[in-house]
PyMOL CGO cylinders between C-alpha atoms (Angstrom):
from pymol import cmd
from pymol.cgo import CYLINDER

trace = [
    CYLINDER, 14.94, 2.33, -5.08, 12.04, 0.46, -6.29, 0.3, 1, 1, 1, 1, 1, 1,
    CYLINDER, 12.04, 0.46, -6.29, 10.98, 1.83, -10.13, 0.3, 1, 1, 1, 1, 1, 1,
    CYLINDER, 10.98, 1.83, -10.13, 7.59, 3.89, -9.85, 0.3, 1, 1, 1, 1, 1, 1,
    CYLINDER, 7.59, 3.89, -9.85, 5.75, 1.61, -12.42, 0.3, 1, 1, 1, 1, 1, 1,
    CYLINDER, 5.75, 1.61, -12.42, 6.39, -1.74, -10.39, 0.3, 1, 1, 1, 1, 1, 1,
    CYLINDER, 6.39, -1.74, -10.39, 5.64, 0.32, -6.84, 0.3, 1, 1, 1, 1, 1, 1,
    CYLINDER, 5.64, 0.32, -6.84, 2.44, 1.95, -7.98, 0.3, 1, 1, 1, 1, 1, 1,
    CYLINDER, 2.44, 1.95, -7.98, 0.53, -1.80, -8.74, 0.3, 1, 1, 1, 1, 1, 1,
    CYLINDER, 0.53, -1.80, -8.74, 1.98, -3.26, -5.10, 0.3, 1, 1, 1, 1, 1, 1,
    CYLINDER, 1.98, -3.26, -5.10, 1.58, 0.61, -3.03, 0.3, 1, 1, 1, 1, 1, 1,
    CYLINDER, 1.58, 0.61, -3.03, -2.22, -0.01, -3.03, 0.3, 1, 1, 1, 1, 1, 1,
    CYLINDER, -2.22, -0.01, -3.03, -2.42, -3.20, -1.71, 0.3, 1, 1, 1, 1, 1, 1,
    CYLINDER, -2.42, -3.20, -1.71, 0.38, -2.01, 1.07, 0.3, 1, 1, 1, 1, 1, 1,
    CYLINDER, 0.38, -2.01, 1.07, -1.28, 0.88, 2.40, 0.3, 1, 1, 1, 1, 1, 1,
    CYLINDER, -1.28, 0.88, 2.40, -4.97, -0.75, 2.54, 0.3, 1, 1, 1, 1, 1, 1,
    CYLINDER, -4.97, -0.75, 2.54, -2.79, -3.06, 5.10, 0.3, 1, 1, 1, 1, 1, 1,
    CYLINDER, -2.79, -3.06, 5.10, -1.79, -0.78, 6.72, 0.3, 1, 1, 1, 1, 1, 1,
    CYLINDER, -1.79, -0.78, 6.72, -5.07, 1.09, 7.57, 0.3, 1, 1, 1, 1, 1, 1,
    CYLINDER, -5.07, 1.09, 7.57, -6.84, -1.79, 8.32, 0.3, 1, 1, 1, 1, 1, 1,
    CYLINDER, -6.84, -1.79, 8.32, -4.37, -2.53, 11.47, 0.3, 1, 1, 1, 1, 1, 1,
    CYLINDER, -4.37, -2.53, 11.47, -5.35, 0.99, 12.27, 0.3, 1, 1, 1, 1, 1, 1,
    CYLINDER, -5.35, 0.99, 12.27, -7.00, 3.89, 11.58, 0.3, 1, 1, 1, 1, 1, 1,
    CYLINDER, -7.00, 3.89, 11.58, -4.62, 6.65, 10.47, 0.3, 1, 1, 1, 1, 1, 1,
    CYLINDER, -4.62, 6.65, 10.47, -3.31, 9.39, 8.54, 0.3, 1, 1, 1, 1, 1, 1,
    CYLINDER, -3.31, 9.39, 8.54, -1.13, 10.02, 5.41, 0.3, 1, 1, 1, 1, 1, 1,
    CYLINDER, -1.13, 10.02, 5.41, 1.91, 11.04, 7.02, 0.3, 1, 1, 1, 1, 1, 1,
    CYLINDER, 1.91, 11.04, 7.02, 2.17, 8.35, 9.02, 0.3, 1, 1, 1, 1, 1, 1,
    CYLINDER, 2.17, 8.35, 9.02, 1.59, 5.70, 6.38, 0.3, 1, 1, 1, 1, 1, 1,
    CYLINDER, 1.59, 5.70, 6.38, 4.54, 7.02, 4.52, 0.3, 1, 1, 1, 1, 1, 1,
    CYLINDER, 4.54, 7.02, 4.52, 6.64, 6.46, 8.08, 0.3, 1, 1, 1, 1, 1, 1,
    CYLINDER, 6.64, 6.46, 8.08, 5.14, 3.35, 8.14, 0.3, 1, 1, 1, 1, 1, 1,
    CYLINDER, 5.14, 3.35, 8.14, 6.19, 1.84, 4.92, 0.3, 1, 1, 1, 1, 1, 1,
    CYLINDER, 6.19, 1.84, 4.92, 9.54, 3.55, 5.96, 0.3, 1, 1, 1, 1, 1, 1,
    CYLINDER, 9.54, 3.55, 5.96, 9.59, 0.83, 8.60, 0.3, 1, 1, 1, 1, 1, 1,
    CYLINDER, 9.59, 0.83, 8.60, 8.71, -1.86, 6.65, 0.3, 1, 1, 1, 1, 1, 1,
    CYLINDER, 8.71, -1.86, 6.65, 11.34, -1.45, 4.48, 0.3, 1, 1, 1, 1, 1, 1,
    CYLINDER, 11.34, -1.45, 4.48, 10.66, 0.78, 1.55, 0.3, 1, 1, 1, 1, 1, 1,
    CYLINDER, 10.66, 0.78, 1.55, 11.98, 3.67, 0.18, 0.3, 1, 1, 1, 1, 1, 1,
    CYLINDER, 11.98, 3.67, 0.18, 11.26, 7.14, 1.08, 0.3, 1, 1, 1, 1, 1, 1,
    CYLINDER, 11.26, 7.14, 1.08, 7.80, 7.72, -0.88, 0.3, 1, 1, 1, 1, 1, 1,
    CYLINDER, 7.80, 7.72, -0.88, 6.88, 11.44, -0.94, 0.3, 1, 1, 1, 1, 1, 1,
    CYLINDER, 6.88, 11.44, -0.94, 3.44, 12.39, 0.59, 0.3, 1, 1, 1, 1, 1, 1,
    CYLINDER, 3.44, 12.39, 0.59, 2.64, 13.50, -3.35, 0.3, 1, 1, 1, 1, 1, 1,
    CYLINDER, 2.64, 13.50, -3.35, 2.56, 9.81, -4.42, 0.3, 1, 1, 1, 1, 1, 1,
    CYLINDER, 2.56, 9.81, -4.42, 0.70, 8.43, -1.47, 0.3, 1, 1, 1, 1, 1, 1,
    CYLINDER, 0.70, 8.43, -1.47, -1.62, 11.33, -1.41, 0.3, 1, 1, 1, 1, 1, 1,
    CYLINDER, -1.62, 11.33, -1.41, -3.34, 10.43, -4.89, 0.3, 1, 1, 1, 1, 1, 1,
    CYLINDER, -3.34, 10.43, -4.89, -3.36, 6.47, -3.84, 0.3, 1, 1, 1, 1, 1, 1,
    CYLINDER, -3.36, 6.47, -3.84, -5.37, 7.73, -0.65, 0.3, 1, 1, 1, 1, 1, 1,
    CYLINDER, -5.37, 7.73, -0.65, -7.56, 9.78, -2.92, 0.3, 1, 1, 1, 1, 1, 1,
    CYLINDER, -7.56, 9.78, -2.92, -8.15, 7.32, -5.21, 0.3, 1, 1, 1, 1, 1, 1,
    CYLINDER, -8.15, 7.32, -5.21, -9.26, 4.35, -2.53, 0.3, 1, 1, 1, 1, 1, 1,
    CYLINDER, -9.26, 4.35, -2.53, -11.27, 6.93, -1.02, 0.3, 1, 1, 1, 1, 1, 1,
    CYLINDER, -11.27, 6.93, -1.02, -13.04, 7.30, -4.60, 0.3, 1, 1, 1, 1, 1, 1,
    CYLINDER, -13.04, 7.30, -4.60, -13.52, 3.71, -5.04, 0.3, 1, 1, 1, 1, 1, 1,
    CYLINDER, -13.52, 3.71, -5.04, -15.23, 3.00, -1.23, 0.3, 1, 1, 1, 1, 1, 1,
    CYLINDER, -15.23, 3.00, -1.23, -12.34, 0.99, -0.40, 0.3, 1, 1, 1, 1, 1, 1,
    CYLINDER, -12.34, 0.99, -0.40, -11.50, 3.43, 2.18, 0.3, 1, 1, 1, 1, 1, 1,
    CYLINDER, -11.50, 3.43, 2.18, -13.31, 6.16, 4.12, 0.3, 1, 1, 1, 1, 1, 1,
    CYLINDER, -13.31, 6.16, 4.12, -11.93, 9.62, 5.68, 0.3, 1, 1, 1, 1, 1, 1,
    CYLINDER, -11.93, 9.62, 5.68, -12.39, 11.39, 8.81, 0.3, 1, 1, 1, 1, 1, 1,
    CYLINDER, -12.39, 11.39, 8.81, -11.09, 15.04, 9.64, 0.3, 1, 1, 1, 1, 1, 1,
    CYLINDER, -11.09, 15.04, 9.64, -10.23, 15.24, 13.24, 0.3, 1, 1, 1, 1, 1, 1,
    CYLINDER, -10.23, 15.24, 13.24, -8.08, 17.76, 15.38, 0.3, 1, 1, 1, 1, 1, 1,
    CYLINDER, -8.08, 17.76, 15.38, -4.62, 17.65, 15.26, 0.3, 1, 1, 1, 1, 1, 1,
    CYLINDER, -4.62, 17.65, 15.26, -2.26, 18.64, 18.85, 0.3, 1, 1, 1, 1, 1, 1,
    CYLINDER, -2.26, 18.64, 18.85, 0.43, 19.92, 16.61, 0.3, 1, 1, 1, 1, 1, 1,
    CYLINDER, 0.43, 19.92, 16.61, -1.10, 21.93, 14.02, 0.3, 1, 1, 1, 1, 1, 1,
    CYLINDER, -1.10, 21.93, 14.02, -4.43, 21.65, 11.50, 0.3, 1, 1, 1, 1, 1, 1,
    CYLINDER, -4.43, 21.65, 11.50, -7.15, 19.08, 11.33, 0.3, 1, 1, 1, 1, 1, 1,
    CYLINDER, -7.15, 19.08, 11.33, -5.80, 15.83, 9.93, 0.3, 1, 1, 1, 1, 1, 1,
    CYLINDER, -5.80, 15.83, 9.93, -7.22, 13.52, 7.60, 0.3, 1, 1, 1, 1, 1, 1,
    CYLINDER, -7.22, 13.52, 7.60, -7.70, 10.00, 9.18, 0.3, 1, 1, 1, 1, 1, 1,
    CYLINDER, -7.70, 10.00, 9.18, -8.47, 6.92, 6.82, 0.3, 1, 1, 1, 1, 1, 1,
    CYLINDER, -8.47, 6.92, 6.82, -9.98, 3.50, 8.16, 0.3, 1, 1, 1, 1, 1, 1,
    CYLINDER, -9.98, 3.50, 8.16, -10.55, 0.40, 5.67, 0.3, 1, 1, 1, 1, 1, 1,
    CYLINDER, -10.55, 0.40, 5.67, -14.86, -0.56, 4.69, 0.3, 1, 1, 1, 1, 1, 1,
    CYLINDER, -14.86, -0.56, 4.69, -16.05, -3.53, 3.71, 0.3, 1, 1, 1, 1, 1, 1,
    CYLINDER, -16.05, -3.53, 3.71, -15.13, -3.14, 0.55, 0.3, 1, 1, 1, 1, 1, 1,
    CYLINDER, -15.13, -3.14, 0.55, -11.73, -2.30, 1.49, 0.3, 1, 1, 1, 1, 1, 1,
    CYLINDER, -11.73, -2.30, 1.49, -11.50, -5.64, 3.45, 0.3, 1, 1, 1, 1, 1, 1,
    CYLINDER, -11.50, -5.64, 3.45, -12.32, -7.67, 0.25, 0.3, 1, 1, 1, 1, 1, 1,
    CYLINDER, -12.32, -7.67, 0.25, -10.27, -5.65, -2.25, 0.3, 1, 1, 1, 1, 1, 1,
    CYLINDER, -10.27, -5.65, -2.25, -7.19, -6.27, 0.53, 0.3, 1, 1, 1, 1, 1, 1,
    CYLINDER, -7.19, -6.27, 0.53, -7.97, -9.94, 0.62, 0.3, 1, 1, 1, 1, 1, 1,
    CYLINDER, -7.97, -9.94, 0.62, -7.86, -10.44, -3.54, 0.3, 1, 1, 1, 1, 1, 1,
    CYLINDER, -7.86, -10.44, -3.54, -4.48, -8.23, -3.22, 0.3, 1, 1, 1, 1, 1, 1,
    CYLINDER, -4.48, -8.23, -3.22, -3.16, -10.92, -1.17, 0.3, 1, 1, 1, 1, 1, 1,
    CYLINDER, -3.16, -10.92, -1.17, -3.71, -13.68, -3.01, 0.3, 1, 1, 1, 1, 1, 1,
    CYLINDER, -3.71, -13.68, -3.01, -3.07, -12.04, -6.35, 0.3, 1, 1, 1, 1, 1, 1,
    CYLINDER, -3.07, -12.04, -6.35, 0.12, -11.11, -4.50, 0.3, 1, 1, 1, 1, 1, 1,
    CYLINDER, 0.12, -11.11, -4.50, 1.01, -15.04, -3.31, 0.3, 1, 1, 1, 1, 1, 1,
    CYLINDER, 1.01, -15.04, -3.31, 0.25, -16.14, -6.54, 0.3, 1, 1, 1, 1, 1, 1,
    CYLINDER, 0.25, -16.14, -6.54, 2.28, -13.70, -8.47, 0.3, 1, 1, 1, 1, 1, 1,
    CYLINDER, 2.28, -13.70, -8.47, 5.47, -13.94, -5.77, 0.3, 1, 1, 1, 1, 1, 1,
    CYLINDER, 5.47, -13.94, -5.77, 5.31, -17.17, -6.06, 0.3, 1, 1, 1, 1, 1, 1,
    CYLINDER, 5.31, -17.17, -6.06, 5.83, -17.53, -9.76, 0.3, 1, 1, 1, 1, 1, 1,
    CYLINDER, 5.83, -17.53, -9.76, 8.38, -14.82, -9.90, 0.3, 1, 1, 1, 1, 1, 1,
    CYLINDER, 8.38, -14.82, -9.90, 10.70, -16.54, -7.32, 0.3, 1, 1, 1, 1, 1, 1,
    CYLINDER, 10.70, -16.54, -7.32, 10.06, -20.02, -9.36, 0.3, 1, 1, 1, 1, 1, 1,
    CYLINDER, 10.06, -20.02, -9.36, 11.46, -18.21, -12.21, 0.3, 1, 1, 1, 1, 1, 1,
    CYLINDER, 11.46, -18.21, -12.21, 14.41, -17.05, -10.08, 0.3, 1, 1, 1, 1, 1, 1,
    CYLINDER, 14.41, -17.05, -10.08, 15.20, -20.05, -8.75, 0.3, 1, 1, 1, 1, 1, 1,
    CYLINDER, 15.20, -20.05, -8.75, 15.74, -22.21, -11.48, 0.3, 1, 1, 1, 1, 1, 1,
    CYLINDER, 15.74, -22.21, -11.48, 19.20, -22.81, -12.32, 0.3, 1, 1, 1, 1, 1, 1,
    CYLINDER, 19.20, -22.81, -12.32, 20.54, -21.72, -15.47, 0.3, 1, 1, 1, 1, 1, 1,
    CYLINDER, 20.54, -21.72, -15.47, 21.61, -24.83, -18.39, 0.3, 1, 1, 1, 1, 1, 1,
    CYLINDER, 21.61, -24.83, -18.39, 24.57, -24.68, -19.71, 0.3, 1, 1, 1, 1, 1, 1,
    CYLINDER, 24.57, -24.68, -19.71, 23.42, -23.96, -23.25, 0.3, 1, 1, 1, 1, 1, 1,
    CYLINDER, 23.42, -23.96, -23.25, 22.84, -20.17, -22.28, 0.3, 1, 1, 1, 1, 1, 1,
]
cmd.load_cgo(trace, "trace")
């Protein structure tokens, strides 16, 4: 399980991807990242992440009907969003990449 502290400064970036390869709701982001590999990550952590990309116009919401029970809240990516996902990225690169340089170089014998 990935500690909270490291997941909260990568979630962001992670669920702005994937609402802007489609419109959708909060449950199914949490399946999604499910997919992708993570660890379960309750609805009350990716709830206030929604909310607060929603706050910041980096996201924008939509109630719509539901067939299996109330409205649900659908999110798609702005403008905003689009940048904001595009400096993630390339903080991201830049920041994997020094990480695994650090990993990858062998250990001296002095140590």
């Amino acid at each position: 399980m990935i500690p909270s502290q490291m997941l909260k400064g990568i979630l962001e970036g992670c669920i702005l991807k994937i609402i802007s390869r489609n419109e959708t709701y909060g449950y199914e982001i949490a399946q999604k990242l499910l997919e992708y590999g993570f660890s379960p990550i309750a609805e009350g952590t990716i709830y206030p992440v929604l909310l607060r990309l929603e706050k910041n116009d980096l996201i924008c919401a939509q109630y719509r009907e539901s067939s299996c029970g109330p409205k649900r809240k659908y999110f798609s990516i702005t403008a905003s969003g689009k940048k904001e996902l595009h400096a993630f990225l390339e903080n991201w690169q830049e920041l994997e990449t020094g990480v695994n340089r650090v990993f990858a170089e062998k250990e001296t014998e002095n140590q």
